[in-house]
C-alpha positions in Angstrom: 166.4 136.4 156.2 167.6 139.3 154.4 165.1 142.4 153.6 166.6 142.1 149.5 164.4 138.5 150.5 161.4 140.0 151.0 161.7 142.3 147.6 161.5 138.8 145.8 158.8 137.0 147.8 156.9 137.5 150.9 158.1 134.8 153.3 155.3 132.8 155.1 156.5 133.6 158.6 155.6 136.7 157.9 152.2 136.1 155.8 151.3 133.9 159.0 151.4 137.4 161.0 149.2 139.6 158.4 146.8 136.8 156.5 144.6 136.4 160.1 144.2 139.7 160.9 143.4 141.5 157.5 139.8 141.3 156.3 139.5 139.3 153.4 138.4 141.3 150.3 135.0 140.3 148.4 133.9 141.4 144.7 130.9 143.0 144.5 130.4 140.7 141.3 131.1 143.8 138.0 134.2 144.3 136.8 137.4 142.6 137.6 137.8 140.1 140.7 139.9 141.8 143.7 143.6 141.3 143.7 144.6 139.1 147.1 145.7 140.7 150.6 148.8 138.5 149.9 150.1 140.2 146.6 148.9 143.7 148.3 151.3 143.0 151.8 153.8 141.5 149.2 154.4 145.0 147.4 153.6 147.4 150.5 156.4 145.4 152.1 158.5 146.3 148.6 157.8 149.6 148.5 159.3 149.5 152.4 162.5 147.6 152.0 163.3 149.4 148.5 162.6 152.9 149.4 160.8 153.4 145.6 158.1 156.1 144.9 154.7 153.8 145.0 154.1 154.9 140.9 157.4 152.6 140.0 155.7 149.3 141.4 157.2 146.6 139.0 155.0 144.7 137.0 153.7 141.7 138.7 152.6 143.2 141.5 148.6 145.0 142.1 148.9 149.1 140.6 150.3 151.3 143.4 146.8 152.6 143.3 145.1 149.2 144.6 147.6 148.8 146.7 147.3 152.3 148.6 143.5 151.9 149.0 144.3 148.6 150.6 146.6 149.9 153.1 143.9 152.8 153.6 141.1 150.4 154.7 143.5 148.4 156.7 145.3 151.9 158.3 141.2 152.8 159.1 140.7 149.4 160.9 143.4 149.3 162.7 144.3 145.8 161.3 147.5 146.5 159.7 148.9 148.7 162.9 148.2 145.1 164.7 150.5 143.6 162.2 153.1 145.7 162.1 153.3 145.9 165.7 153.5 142.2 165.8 156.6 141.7 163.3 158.1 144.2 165.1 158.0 142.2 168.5 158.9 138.6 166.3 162.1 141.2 164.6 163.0 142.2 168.3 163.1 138.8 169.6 164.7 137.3 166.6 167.7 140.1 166.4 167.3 142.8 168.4 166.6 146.5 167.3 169.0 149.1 167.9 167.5 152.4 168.4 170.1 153.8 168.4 170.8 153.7 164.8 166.8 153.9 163.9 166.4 156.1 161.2 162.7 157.4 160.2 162.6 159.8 156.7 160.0 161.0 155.7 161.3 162.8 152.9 158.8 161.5 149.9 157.4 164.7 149.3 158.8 167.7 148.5 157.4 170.3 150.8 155.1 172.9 149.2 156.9 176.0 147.4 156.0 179.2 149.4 153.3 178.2 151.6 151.4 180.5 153.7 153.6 179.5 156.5 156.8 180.0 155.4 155.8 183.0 153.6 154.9 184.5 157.2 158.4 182.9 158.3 159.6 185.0 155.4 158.1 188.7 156.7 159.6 187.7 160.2 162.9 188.2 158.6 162.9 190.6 156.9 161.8 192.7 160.3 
């Protein structure tokens, strides 16, 4: 399976790791019905293997919104660290990782214009 795959669907195999582990997610009866764990993993996982800003979700998949709240409750739980760890021990067996060439970049974010600490950074200097 290729990740460009898992842009255009989420494969089962890997539904079968996340769908017994998440809690499932009840209306409280107002309003719209709650979009499905499935389509939330579905464009988490997108937003992963593409590397887009959340806001530039495609249509068709929950708001980025939905979807980060989701991942907030299951990040609180503990439920979606389970997951992860578990794909990433079915990936290992499967193919391998290399560590070697494991890149992490956390680059999302451009870091805050003169903050108080590089401002003190700056004085330092200048001495």
């Amino acid at each position: 399976m290729q990740l460009k795959d898992m842009a255009r669907h989420l494969p089962e195999e890997i539904w079968a790791l996340f769908e017994p582990i998440l809690p499932a997610r009840i209306g409280c009866g107002k309003g719209r019905p709650p979009k499905n764990n499935h389509d939330c993993v579905h464009a988490l996982l997108y937003v992963l293997v593409t590397g887009i800003p959340w806001e530039l979700l495609p249509a068709g998949f929950p708001s980025y919104k939905t979807v980060q709240r989701r991942l907030t409750v299951w990040l609180a739980l503990g439920v979606f660290h389970q997951a992860w760890r578990q794909l990433g021990e079915r990936y290992q067996l499967l193919h391998g990782i290399n560590w070697d060439q494991v890149l992490l970049d956390g680059s999302k974010k451009p870091a805050r214009y003169c903050s108080h600490e590089m401002k003190d950074m700056r004085a330092s200097w200048s001495q």
